[in-house]
PDB file of N, H, CA, C and O in Angstrom:
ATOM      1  N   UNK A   1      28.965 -25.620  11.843  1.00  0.00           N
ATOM      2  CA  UNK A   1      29.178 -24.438  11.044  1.00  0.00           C
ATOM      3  C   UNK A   1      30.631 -23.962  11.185  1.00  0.00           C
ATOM      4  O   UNK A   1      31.311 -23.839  10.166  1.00  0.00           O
ATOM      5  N   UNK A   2      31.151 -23.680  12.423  1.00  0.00           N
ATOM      6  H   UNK A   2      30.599 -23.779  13.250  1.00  0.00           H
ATOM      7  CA  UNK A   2      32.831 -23.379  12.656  1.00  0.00           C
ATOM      8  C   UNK A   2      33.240 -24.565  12.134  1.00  0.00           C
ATOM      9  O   UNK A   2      33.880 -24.152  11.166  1.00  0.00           O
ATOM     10  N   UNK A   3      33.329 -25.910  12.092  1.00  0.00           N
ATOM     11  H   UNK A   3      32.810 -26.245  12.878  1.00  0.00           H
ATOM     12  CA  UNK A   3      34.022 -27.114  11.686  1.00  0.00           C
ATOM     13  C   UNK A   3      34.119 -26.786  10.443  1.00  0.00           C
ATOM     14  O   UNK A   3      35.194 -26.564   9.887  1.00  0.00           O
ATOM     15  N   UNK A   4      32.738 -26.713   9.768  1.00  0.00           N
ATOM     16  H   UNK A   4      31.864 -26.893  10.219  1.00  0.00           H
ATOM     17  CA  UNK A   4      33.155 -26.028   8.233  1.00  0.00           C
ATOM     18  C   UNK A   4      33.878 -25.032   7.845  1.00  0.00           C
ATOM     19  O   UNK A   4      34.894 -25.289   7.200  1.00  0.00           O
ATOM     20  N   UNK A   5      33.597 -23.898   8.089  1.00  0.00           N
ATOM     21  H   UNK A   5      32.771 -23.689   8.614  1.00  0.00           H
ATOM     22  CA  UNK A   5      34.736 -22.731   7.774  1.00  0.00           C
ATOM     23  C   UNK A   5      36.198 -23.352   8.160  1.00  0.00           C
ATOM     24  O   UNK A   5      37.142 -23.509   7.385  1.00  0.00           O
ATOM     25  N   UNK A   6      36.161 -23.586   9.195  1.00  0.00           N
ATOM     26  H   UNK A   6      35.395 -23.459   9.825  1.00  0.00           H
ATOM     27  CA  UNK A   6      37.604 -24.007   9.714  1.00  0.00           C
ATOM     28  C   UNK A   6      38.159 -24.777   8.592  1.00  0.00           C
ATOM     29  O   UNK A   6      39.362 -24.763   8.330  1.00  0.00           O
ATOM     30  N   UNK A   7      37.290 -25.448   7.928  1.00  0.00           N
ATOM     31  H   UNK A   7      36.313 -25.459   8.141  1.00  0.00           H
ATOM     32  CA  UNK A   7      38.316 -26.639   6.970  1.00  0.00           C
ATOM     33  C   UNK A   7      38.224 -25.829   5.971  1.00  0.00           C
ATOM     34  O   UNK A   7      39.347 -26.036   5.511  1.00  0.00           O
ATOM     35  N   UNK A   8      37.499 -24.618   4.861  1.00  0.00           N
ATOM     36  H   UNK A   8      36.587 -24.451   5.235  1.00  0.00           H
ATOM     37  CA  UNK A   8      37.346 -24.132   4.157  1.00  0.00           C
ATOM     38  C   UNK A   8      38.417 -23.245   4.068  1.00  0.00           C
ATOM     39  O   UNK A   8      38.987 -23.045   2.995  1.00  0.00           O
ATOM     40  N   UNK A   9      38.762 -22.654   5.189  1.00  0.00           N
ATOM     41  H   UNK A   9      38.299 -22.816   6.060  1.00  0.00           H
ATOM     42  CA  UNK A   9      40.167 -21.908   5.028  1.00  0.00           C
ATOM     43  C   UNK A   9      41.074 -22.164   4.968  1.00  0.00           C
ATOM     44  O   UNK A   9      41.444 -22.879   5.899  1.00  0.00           O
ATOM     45  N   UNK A  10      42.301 -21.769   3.724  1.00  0.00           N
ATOM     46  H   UNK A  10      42.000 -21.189   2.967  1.00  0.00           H
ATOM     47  CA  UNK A  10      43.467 -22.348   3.083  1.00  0.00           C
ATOM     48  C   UNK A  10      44.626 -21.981   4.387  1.00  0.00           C
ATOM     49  O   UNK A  10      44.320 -21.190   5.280  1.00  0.00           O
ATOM     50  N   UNK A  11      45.586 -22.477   4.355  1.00  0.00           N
ATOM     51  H   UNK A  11      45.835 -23.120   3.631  1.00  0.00           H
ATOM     52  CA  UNK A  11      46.380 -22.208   5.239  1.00  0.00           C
ATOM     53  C   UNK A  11      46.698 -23.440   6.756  1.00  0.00           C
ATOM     54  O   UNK A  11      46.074 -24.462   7.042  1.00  0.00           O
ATOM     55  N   UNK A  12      47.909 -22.791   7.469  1.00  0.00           N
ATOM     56  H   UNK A  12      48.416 -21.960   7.237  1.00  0.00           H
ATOM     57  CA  UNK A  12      47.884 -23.800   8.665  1.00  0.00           C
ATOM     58  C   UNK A  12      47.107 -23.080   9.716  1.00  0.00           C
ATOM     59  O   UNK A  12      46.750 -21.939   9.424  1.00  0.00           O
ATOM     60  N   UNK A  13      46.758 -23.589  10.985  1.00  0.00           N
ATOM     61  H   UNK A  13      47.049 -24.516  11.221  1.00  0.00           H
ATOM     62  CA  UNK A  13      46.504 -23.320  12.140  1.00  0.00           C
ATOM     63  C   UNK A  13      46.074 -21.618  12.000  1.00  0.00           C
ATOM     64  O   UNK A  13      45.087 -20.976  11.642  1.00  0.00           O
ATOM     65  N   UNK A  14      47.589 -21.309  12.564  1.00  0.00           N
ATOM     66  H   UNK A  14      48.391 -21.831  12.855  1.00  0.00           H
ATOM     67  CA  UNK A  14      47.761 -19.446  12.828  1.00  0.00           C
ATOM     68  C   UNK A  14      47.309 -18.966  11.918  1.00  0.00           C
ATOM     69  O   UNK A  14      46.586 -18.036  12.275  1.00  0.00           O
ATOM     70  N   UNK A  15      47.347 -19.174  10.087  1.00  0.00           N
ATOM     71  H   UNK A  15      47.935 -19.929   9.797  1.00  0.00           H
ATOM     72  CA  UNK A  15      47.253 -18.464   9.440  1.00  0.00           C
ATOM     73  C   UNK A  15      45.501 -18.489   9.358  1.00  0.00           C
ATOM     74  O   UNK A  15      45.023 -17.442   8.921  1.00  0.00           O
ATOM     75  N   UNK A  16      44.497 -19.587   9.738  1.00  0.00           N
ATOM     76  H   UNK A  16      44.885 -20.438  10.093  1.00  0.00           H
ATOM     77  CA  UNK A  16      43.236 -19.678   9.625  1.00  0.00           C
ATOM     78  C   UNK A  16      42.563 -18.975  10.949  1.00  0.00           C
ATOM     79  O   UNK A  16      41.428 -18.506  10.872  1.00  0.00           O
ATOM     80  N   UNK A  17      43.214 -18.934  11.991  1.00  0.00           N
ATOM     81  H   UNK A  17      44.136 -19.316  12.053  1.00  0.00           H
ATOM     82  CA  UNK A  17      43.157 -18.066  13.252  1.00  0.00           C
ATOM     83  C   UNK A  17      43.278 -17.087  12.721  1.00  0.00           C
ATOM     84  O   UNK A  17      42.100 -16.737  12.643  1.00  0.00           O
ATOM     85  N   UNK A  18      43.884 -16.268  12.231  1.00  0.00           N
ATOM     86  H   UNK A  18      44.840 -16.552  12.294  1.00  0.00           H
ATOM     87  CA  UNK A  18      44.295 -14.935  11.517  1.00  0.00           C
ATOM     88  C   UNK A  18      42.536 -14.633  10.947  1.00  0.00           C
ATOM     89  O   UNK A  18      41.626 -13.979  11.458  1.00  0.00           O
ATOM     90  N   UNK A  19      42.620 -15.482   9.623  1.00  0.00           N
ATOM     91  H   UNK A  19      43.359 -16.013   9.208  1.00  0.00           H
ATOM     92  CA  UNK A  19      41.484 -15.650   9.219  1.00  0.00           C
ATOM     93  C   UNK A  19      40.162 -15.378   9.435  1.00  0.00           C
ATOM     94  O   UNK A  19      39.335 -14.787   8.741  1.00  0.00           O
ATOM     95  N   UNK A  20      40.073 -16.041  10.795  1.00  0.00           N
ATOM     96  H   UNK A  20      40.744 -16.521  11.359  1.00  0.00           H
ATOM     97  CA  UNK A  20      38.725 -16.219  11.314  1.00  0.00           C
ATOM     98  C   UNK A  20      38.439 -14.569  12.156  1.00  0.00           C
ATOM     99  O   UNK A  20      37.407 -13.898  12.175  1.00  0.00           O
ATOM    100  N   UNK A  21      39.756 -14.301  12.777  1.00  0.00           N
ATOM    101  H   UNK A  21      40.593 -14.847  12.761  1.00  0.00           H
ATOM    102  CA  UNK A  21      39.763 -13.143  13.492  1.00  0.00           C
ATOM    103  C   UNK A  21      39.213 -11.889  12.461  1.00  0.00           C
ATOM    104  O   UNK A  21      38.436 -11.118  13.024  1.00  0.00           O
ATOM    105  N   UNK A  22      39.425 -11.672  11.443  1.00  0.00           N
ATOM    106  H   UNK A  22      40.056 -12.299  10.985  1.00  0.00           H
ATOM    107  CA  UNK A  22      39.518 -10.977   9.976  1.00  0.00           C
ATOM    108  C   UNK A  22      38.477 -11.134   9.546  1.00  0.00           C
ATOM    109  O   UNK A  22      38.127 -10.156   8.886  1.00  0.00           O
ATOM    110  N   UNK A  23      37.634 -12.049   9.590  1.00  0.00           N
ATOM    111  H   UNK A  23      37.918 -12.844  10.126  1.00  0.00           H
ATOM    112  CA  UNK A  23      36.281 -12.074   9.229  1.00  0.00           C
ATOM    113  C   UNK A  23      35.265 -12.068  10.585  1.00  0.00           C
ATOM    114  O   UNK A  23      34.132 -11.625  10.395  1.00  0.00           O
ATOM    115  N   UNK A  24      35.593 -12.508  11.854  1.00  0.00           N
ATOM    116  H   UNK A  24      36.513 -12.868  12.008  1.00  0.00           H
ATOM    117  CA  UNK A  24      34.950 -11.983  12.768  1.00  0.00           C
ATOM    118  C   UNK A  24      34.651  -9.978  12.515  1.00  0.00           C
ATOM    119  O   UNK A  24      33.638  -9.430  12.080  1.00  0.00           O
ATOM    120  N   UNK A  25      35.839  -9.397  12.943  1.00  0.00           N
ATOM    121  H   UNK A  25      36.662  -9.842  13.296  1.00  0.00           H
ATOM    122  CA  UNK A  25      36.213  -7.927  12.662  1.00  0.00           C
ATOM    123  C   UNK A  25      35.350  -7.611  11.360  1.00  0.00           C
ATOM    124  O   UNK A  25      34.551  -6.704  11.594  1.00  0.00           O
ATOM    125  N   UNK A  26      35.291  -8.000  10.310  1.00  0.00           N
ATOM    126  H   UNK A  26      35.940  -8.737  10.119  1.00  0.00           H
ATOM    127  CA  UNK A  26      34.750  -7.577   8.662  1.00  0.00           C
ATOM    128  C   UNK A  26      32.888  -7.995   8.897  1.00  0.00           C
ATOM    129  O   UNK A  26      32.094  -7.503   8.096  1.00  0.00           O
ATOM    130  N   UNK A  27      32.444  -8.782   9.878  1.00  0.00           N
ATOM    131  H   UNK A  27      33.089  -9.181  10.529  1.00  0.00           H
ATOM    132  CA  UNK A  27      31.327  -9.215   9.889  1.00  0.00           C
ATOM    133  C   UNK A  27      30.903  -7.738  11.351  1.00  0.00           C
ATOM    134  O   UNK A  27      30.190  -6.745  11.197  1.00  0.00           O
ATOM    135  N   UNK A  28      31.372  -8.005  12.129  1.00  0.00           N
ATOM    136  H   UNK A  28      31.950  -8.811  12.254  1.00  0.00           H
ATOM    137  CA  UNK A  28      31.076  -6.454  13.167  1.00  0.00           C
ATOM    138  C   UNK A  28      31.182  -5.258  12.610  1.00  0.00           C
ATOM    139  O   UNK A  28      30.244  -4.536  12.948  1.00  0.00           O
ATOM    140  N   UNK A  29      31.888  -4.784  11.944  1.00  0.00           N
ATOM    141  H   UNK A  29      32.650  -5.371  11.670  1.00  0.00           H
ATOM    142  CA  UNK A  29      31.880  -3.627  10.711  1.00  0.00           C
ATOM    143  C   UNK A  29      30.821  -3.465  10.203  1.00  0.00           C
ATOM    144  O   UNK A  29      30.177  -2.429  10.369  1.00  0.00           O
ATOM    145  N   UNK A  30      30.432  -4.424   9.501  1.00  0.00           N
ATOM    146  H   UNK A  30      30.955  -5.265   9.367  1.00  0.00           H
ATOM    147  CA  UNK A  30      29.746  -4.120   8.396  1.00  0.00           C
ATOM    148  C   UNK A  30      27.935  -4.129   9.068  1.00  0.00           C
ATOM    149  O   UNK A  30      26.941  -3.781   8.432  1.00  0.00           O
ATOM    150  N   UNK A  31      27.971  -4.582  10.341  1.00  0.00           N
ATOM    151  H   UNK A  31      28.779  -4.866  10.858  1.00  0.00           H
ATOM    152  CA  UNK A  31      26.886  -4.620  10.875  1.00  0.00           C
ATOM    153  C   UNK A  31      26.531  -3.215  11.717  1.00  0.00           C
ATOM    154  O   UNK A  31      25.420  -2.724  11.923  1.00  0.00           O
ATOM    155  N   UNK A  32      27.787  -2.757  12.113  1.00  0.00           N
ATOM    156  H   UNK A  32      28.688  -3.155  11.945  1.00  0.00           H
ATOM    157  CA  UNK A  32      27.824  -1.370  12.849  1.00  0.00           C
ATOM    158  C   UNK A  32      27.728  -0.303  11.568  1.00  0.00           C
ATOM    159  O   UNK A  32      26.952   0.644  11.696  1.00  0.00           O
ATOM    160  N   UNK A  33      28.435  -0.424  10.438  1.00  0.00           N
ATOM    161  H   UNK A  33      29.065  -1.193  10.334  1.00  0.00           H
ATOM    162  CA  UNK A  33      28.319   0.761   9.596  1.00  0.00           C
ATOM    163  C   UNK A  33      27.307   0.437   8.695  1.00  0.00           C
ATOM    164  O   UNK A  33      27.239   1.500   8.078  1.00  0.00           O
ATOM    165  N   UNK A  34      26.798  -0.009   8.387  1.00  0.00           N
ATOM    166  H   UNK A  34      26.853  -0.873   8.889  1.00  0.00           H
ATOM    167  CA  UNK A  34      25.416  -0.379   7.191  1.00  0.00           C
ATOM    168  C   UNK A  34      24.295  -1.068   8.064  1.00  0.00           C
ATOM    169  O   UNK A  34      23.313  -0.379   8.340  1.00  0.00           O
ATOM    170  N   UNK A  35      24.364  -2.530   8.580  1.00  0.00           N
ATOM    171  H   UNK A  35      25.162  -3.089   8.356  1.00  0.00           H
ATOM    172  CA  UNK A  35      23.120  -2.935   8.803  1.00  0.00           C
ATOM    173  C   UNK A  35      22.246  -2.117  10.082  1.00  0.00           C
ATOM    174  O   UNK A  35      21.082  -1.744   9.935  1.00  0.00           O
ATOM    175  N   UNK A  36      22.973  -1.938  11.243  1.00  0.00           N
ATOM    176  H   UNK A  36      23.919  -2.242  11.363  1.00  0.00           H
ATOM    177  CA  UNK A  36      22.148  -1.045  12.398  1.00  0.00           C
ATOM    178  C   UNK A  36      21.617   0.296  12.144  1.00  0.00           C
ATOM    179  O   UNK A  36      20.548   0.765  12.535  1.00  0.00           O
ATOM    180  N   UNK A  37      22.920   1.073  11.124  1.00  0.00           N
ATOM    181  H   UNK A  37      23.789   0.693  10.807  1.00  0.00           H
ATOM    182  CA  UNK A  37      22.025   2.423  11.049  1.00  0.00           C
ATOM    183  C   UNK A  37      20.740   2.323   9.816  1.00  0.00           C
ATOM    184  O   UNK A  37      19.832   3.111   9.551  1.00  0.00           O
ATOM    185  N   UNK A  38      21.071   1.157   9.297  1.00  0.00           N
ATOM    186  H   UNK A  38      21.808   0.517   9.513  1.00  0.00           H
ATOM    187  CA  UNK A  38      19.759   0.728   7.939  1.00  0.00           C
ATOM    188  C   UNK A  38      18.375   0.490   8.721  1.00  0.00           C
ATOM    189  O   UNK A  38      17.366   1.179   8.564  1.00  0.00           O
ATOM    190  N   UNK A  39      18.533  -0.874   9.804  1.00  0.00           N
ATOM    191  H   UNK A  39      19.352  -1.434   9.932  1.00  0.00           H
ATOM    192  CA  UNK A  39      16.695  -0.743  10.582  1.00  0.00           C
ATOM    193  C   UNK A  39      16.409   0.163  11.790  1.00  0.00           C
ATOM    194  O   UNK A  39      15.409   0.261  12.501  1.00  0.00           O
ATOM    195  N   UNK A  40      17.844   0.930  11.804  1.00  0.00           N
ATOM    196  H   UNK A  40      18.656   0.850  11.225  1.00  0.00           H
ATOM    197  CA  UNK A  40      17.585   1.493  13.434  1.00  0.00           C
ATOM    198  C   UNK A  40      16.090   2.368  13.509  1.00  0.00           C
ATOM    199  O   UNK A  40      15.560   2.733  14.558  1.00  0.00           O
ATOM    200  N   UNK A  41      15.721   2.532  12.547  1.00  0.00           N
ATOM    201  H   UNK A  41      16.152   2.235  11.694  1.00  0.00           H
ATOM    202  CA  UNK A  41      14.727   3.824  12.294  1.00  0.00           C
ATOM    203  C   UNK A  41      13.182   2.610  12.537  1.00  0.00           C
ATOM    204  O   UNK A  41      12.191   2.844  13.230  1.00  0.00           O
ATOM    205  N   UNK A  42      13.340   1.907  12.074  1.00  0.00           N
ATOM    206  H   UNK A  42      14.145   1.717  11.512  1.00  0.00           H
ATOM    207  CA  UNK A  42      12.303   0.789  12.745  1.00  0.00           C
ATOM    208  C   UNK A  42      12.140  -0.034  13.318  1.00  0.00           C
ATOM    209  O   UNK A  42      11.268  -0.903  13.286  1.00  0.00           O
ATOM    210  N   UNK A  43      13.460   0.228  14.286  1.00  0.00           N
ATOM    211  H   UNK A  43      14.168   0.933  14.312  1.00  0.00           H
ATOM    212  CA  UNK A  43      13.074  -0.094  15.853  1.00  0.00           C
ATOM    213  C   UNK A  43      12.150   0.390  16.870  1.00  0.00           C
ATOM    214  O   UNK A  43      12.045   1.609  17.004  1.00  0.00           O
ATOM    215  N   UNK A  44      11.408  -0.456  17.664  1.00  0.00           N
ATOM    216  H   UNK A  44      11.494  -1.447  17.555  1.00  0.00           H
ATOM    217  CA  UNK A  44      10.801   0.160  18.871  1.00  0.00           C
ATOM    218  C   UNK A  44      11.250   0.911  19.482  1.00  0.00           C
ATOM    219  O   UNK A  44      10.587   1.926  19.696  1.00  0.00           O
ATOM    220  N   UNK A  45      12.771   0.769  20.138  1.00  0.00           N
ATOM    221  H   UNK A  45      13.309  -0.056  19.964  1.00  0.00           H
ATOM    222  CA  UNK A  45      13.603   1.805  21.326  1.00  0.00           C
ATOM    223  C   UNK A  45      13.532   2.952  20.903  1.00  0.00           C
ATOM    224  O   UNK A  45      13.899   3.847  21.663  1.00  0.00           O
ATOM    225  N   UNK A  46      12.993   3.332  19.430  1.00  0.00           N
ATOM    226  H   UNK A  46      12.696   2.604  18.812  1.00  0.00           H
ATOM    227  CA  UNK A  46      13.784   4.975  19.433  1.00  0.00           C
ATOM    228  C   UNK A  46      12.197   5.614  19.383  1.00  0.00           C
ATOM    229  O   UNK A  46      11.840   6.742  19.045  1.00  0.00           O
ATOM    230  N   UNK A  47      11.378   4.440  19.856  1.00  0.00           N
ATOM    231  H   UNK A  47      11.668   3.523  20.130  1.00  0.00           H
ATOM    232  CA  UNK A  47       9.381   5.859  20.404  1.00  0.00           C
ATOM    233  C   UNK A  47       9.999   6.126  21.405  1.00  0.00           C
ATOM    234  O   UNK A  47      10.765   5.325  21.941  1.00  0.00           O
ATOM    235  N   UNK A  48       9.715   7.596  21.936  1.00  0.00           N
ATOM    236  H   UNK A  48       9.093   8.247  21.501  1.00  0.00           H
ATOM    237  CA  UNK A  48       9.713   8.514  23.472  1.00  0.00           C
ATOM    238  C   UNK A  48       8.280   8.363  23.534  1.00  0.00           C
ATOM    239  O   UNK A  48       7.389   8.526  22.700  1.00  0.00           O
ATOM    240  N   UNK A  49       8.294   8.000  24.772  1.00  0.00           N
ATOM    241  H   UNK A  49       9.017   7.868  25.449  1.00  0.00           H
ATOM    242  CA  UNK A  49       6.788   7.724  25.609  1.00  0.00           C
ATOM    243  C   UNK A  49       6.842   8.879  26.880  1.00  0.00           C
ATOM    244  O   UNK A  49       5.735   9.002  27.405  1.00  0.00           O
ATOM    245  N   UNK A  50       7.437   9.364  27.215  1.00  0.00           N
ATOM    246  H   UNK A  50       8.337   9.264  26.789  1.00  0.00           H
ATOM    247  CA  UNK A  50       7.722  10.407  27.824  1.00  0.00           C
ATOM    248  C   UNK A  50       7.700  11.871  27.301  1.00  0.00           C
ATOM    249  O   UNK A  50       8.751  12.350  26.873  1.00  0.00           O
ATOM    250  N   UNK A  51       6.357  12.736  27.315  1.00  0.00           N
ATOM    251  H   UNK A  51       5.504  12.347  27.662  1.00  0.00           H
ATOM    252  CA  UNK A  51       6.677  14.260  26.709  1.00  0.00           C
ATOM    253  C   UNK A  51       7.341  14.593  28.098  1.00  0.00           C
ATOM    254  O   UNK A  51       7.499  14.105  29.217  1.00  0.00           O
ATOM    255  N   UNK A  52       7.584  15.519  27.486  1.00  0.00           N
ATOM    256  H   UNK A  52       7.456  15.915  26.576  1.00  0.00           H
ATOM    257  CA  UNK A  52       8.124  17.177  28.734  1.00  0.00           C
ATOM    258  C   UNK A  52       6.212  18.529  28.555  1.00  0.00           C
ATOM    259  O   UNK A  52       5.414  19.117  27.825  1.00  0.00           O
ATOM    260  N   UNK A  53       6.509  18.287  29.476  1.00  0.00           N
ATOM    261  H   UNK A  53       7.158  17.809  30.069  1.00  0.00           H
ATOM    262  CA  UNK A  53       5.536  18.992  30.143  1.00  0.00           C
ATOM    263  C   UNK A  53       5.440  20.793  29.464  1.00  0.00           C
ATOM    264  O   UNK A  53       6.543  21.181  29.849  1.00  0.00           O
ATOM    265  N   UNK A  54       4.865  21.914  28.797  1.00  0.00           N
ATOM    266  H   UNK A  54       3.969  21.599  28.484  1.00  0.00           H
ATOM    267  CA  UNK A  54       5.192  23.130  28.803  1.00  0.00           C
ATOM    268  C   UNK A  54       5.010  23.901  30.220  1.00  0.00           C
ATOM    269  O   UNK A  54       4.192  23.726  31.123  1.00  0.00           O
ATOM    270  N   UNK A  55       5.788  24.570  30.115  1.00  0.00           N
ATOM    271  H   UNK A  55       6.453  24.712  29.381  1.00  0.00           H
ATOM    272  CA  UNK A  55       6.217  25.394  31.517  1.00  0.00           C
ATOM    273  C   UNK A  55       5.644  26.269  31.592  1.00  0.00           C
ATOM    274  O   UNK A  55       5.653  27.113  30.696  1.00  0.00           O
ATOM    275  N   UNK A  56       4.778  26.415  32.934  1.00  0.00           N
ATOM    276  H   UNK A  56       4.772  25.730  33.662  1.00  0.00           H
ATOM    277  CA  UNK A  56       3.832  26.721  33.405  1.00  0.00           C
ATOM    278  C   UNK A  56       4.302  28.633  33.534  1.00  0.00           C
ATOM    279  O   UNK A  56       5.495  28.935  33.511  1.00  0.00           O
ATOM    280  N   UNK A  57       3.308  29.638  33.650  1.00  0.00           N
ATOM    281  H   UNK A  57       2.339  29.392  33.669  1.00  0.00           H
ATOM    282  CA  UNK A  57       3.659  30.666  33.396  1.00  0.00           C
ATOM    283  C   UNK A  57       4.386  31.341  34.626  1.00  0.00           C
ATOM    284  O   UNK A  57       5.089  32.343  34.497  1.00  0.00           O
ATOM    285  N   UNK A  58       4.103  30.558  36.108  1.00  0.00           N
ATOM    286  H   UNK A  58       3.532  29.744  36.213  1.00  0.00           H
ATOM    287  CA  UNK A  58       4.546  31.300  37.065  1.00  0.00           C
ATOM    288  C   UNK A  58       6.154  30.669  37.629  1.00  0.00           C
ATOM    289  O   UNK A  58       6.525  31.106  38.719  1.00  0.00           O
ATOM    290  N   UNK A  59       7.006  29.748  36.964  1.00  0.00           N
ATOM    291  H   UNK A  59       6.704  29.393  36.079  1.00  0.00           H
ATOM    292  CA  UNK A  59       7.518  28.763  37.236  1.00  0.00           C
ATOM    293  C   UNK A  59       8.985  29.564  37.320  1.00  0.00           C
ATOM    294  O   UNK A  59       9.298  30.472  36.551  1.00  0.00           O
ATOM    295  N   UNK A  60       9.765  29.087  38.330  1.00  0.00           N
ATOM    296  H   UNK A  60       9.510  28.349  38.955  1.00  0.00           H
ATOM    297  CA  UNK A  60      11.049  29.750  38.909  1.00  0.00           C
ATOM    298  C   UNK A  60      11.906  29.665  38.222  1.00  0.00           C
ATOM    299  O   UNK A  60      13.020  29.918  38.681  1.00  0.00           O
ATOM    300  N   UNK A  61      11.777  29.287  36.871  1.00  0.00           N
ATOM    301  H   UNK A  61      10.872  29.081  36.498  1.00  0.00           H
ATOM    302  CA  UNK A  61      13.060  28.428  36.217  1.00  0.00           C
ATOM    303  C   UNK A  61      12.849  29.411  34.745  1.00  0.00           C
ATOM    304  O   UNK A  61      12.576  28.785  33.720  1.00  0.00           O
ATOM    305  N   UNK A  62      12.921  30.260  34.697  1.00  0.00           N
ATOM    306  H   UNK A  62      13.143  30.768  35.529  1.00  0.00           H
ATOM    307  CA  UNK A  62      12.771  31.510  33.514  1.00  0.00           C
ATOM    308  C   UNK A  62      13.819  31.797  33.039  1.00  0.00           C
ATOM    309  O   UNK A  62      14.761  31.139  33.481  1.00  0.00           O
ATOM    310  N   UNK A  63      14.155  32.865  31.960  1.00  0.00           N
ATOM    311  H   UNK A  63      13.390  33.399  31.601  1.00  0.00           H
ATOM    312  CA  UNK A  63      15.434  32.484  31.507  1.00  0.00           C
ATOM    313  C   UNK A  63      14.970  34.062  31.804  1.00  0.00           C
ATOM    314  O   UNK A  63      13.913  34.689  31.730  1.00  0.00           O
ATOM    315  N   UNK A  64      16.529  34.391  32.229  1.00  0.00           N
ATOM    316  H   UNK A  64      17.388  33.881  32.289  1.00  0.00           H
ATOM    317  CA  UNK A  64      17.173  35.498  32.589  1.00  0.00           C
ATOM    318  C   UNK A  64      16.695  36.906  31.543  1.00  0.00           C
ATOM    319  O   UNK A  64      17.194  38.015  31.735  1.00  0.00           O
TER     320      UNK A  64
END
């Protein structure tokens, strides 16, 4: 798959290094600003399995 791109891109050496770097960067982008916040919502990690407890009536921690 890299052997291919590599020959697919016009240019010498540095300028396909350039390249590859530029589409590495444009492929992490586009996965951080569109694809993660698109399924994040139907992911497992974001159930809380943990409630908080309601605070009991005699409890030291009252608000002023």
């Amino acid at each position: 798959m890299y052997g291919s791109l590599w020959r697919l891109l016009p240019g010498r050496w540095p300028v396909k290094a350039l390249q590859c770097v530029m589409l590495v960067i444009g492929v992490v982008a586009l996965c951080f600003l569109w694809l993660f916040p698109a399924i994040a919502p139907y992911m497992p990690f974001n159930d809380n399995t943990i409630a908080t407890a309601p605070a009991s009536p005699g409890s030291t921690t009252s608000a002023p």
